[in-house]
C-alpha positions in Angstrom: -3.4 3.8 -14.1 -3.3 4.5 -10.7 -0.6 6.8 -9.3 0.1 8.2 -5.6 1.9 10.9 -4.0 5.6 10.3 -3.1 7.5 13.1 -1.5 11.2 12.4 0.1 13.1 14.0 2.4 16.9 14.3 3.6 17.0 13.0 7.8 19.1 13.1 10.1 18.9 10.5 13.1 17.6 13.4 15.5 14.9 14.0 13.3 14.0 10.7 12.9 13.8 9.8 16.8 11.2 12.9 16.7 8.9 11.7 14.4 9.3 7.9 15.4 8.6 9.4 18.7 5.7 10.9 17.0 4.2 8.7 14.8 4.1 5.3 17.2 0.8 5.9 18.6 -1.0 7.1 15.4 0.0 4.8 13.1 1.1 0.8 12.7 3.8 -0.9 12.1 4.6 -2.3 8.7 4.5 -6.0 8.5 7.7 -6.6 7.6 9.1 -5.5 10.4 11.4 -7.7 12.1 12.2 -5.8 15.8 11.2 -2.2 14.0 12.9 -2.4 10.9 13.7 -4.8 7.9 16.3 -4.9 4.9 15.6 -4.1 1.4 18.4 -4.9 -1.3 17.5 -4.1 -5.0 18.6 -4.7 -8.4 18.5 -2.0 -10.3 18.5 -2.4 -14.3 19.0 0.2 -17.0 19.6 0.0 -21.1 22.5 0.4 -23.3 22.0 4.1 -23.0 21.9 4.4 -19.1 18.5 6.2 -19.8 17.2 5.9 -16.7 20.2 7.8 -15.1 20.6 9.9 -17.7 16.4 10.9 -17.4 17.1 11.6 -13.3 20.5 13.4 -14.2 18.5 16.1 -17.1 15.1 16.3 -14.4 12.4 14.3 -17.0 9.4 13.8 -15.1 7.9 11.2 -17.2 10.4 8.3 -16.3 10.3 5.0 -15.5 12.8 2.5 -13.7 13.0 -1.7 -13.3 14.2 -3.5 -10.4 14.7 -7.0 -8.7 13.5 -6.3 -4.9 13.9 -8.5 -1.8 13.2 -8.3 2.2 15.4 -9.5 5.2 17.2 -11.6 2.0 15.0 -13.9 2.1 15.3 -15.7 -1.5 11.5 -16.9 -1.2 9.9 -14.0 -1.5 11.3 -11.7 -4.3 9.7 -9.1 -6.4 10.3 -7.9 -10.1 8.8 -4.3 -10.4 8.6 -1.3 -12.6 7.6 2.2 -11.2 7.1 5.1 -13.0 6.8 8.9 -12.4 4.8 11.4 -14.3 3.7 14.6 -13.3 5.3 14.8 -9.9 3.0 11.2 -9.3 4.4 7.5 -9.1 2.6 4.0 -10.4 4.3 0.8 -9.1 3.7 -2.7 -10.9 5.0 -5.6 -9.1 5.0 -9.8 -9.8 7.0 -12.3 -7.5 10.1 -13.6 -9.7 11.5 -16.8 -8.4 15.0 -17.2 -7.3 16.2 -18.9 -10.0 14.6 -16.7 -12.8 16.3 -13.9 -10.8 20.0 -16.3 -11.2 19.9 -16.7 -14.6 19.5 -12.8 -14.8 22.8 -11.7 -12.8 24.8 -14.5 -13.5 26.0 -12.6 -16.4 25.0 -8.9 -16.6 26.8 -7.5 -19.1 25.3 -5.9 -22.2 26.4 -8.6 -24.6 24.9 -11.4 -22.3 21.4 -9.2 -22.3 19.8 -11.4 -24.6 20.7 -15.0 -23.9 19.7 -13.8 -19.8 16.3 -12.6 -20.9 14.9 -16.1 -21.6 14.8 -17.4 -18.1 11.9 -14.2 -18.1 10.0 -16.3 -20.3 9.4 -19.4 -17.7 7.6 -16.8 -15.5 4.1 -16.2 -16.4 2.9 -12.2 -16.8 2.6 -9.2 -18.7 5.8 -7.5 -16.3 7.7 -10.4 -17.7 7.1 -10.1 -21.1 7.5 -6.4 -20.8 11.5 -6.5 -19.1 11.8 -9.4 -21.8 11.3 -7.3 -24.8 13.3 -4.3 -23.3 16.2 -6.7 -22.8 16.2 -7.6 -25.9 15.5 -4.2 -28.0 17.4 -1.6 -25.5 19.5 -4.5 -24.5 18.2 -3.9 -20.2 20.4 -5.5 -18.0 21.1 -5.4 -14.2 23.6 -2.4 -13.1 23.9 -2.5 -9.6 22.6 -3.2 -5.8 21.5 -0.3 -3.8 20.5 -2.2 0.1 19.1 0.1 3.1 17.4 -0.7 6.4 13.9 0.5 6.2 11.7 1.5 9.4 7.8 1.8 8.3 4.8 2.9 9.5 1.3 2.6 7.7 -2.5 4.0 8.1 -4.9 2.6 6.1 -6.7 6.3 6.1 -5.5 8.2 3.0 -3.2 4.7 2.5 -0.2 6.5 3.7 3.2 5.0 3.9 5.9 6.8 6.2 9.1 5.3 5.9 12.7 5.9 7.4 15.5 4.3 5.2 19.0 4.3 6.6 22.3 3.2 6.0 21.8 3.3 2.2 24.5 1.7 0.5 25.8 0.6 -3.1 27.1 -2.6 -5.0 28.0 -3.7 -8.8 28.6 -7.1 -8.0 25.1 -7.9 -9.1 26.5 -11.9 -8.4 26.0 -11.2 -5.0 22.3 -10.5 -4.9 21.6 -13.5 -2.5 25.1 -13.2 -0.8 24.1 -13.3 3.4 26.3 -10.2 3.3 27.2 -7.8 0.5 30.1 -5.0 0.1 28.0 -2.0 0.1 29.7 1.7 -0.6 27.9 4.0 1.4 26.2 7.0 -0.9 25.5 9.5 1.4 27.5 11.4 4.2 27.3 9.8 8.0 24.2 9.9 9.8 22.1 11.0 6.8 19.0 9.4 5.7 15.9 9.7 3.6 12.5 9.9 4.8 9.5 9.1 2.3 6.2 9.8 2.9 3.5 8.2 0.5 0.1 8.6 0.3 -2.9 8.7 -2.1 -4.9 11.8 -2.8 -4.4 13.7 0.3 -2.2 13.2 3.6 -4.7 13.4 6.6 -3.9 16.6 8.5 -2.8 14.3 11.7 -0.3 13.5 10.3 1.1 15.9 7.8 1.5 18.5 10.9 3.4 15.9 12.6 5.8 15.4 9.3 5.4 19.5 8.4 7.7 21.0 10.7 9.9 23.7 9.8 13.3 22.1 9.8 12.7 19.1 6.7 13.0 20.0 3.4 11.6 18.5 0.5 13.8 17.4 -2.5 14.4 15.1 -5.3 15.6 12.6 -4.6 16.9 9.0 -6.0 18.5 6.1 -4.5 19.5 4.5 -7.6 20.8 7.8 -9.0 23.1 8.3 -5.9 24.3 4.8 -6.3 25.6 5.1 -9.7 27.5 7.9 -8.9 29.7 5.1 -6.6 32.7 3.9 -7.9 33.8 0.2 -6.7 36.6 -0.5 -4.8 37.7 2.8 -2.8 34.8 4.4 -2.5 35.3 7.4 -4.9 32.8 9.1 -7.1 32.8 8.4 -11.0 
């Protein structure tokens, strides 16, 4: 199985105008860029037990979560993925799930709906499916909430590194809303902070990890959909 490294880091826009300033002439653009930056809104699922926030919560290494993934909400290109970690590494598999698979999910997401959603996985055709199918129906998966960000990206095929700048991370439970133009996100994090990730394979060419390595950033753990279950709906509070 092949796994990269994924390191993350807390921003702040000053920073990021530095190493945007930076990073422009050495590496490209990522193609989904629409005038620098695009919008990703996920679905994030987890089981009866909330295992997967529970394994972030207790520090497991060996994890792994599912999710429903668009870009620039546009309903014709959507993903269904699982990643996992282990040993500090992570593994990403991905299928494109069409929008009406992805309906018949979220039109009802509560545990005892689990089961009758899981059969619009079995129109799509793929291991991944069969996979969230049987976890649907024996740890009773279903979706838990939205987590949406803008996402500035810059790529080098060199080491196949991935820099990215996510902002303006919010949070949802109205899982209905998935294909909404607009959604209701809570923000998770204070003003003006954001996470920077930097992705790569076996090693991070030394061009650019001095650009990224300066002494203010501080690396940390850190996990979008963890934050967003922390949000409660409606005022904003924590749970």
């Amino acid at each position: 199985m092949y796994y990269r490294v994924e390191d993350k880091y807390i921003v702040y826009d000053d920073q990021i105008a530095y190493l945007r300033e930076r990073l422009k002439d050495i590496m490209e653009r990522d193609s989904h860029s629409q005038n620098g930056s695009y919008l990703i809104r996920s679905i994030y699922f987890d089981d009866i037990r909330n295992s997967a926030l529970y394994e972030i919560e207790s520090g497991i290494d060996d994890r792994t979560k599912i999710r429903i993934r668009s870009y620039n909400a546009d309903d014709s290109f959507i993903r269904l993925e699982e990643k996992s970690k282990k040993s500090g590494f992570t593994h990403k598999e991905s299928a494109m799930i069409s929008k009406e698979t992805v309906m018949g999910l979220i039109e009802n997401p509560s545990l005892a709906q689990a089961h009758q959603a899981s059969g619009y996985l079995l129109k799509e055709d793929g291991f991944l499916f069969r996979k969230v199918y049987a976890s649907m129906n024996t740890r009773l998966l279903h979706p838990v909430n939205i987590v949406e960000y803008e996402r500035e990206a810059f790529v080098e095929k060199n080491g196949n590194v991935r820099i990215t700048f996510d902002r303006n991370i919010g949070a949802s439970t109205d899982v209905g809303s998935f294909f909404d133009k607009n959604i209701r996100a809570v923000p998770t994090m204070e003003a003006g902070a954001h996470v920077l990730e930097v992705k790569y394979d076996e090693l991070l060419p030394d061009y650019i990890r001095k650009i990224v390595d300066f002494g203010s950033l501080q690396r940390c753990a850190f996990s979008k959909y963890y934050y967003a279950r922390q949000i409660k709906e409606g005022n904003g509070d924590i749970l």
